[in-house]
C-alpha positions, 0 to 999 in steps of 0.5 A, spaced: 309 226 429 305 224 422 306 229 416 299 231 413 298 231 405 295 238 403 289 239 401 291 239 393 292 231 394 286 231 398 281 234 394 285 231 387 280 224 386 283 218 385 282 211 384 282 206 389 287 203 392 290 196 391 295 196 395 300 201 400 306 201 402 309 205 408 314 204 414 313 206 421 320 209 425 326 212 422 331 207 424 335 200 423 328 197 427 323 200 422 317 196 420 315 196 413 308 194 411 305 192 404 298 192 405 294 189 400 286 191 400 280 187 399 277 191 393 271 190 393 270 191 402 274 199 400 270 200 395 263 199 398 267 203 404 268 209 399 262 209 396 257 209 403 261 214 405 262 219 399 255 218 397 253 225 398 260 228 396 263 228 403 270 227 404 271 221 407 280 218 410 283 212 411 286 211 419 291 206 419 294 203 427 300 199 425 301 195 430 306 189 431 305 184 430 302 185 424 295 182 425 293 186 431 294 192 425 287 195 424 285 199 418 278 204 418 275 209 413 271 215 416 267 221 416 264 227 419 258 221 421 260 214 421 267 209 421 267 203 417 273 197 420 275 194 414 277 186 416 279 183 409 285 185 409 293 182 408 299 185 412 307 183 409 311 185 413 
């Protein structure tokens, strides 16, 4: 079951990422993932979406292999997939 930040983290602004690395599963056969973004794709992502102030997320389906991986930014009103992005095993 996926563990959710709480609102504190969400509503405290940062900057964009660059990278994120994560894993999925808990055991020997885990996968871990460095995922390295195309800044300017998430920051035209972040910026569309946060315009009026609405809270936007960050999805991410990892998948293996990694090349099936998609990641998409969305709101309330609209879903943005980024493409340009690199997945390291």
């Amino acid at each position: 079951m996926p563990t959710l930040p709480d609102e504190e983290i969400i509503s405290t602004p940062c900057p964009l990422p660059r990278s994120l690395e994560f894993s999925v599963g808990i055991s020997e056969k885990s996968l871990f993932y460095i995922i390295t973004f195309e800044e300017f794709e998430l920051l035209e992502a972040f910026e569309k979406l946060g315009k009026n102030g609405e809270k936007f997320h960050i999805e991410f389906d990892a998948r293996a292999p990694r090349h099936l991986m998609q990641i998409r930014v969305y709101s309330e009103m609209e879903s943005i997939e980024l493409k340009r992005f690199r997945v390291k095993e």
